[in-house]
C-alpha positions in Angstrom: 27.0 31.2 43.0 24.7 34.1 42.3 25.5 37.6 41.9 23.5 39.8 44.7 22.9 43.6 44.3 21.7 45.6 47.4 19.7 48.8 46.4 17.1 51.0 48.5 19.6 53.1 50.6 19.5 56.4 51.5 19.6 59.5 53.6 16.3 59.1 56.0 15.3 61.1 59.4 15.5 59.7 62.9 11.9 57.4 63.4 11.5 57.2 59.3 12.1 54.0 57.6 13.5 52.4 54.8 13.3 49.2 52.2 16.4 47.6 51.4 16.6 45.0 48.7 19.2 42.4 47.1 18.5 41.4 43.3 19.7 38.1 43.1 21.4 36.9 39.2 20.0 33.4 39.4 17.7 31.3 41.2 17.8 31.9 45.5 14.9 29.2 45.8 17.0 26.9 47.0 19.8 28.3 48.8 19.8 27.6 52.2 20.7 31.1 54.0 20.6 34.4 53.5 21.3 37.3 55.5 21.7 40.7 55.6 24.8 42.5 56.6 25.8 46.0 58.1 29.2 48.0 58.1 29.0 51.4 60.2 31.7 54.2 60.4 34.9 52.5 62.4 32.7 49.2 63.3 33.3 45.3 62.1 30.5 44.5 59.8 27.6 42.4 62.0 25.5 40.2 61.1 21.5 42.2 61.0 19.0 39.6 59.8 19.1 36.2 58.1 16.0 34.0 56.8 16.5 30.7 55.8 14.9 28.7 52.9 12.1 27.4 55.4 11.2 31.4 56.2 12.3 31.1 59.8 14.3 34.5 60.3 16.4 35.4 63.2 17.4 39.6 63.8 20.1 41.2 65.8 19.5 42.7 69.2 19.7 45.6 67.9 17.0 45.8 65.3 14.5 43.1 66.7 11.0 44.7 66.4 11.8 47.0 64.1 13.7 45.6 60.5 11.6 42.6 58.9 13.5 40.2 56.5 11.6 38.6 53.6 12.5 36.5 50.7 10.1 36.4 46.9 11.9 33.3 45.5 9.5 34.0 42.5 10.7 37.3 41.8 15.0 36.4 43.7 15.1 39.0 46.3 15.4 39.5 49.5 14.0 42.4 51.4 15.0 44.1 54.2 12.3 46.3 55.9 13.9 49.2 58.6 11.4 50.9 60.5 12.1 53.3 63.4 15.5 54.0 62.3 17.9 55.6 64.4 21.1 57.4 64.2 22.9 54.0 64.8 21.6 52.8 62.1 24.0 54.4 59.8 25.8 51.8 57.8 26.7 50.2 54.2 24.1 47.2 54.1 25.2 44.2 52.6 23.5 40.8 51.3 24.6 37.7 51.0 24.1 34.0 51.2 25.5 30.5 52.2 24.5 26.8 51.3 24.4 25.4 55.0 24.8 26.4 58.8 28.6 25.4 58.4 29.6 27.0 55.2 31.5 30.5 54.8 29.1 33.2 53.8 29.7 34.4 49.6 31.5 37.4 48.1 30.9 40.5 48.9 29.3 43.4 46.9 29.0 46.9 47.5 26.4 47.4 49.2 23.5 50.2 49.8 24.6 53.3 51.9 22.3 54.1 54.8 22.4 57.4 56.6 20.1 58.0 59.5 20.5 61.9 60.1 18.1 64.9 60.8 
């Protein structure tokens, strides 16, 4: 399984925005899934975004229209572009991957702190 590391975060003003991105330690060409993750103040961590190995990419409720998630299988990273960020935002942001629909998603790391704050 590959190592991911999230970097990009940061403290950025309500309507600013915000490139998140997860270096991956090996190959992601041909995992299946990848997704990123979010962790606010006193919440569960949600699912945000997730793009599979075909490109099709799905978003949360919450940030559909406004985060963008992209994948350079050349380069193994995975992007997360947050435009229009709000307060709500806040959160750790995590990446991670799974090898089908029905596995478990990987390990953990420790994320990229985003603050959303004027």
């Amino acid at each position: 399984q590959v190592q991911l590391v999230e970097s990009g975060g940061g403290l950025v003003q309500p309507g600013g925005s915000l490139r998140l991105s997860c270096a991956a330690s090996g190959s992601i060409a041909g995992i299946y899934h990848m997704g990123w993750f979010r962790q606010g103040p006193g919440k569960e961590r949600e699912l945000v975004a997730t793009i599979l190995r075909i490109g099709t990419t799905s978003y949360a409720d919450a940030v559909m229209g406004r985060f963008t998630i992209s994948r350079d299988n050349a380069k193994n990273t995975v992007s997360l572009q947050m435009n229009s960020l709000k307060p709500e935002d806040t959160a750790v942001y995590y990446c991670n991957t799974r090898s089908s629909p029905y596995a478990t998603w990987g390990q953990w790391g420790q994320g990229t702190q985003v603050t959303v704050s004027s």
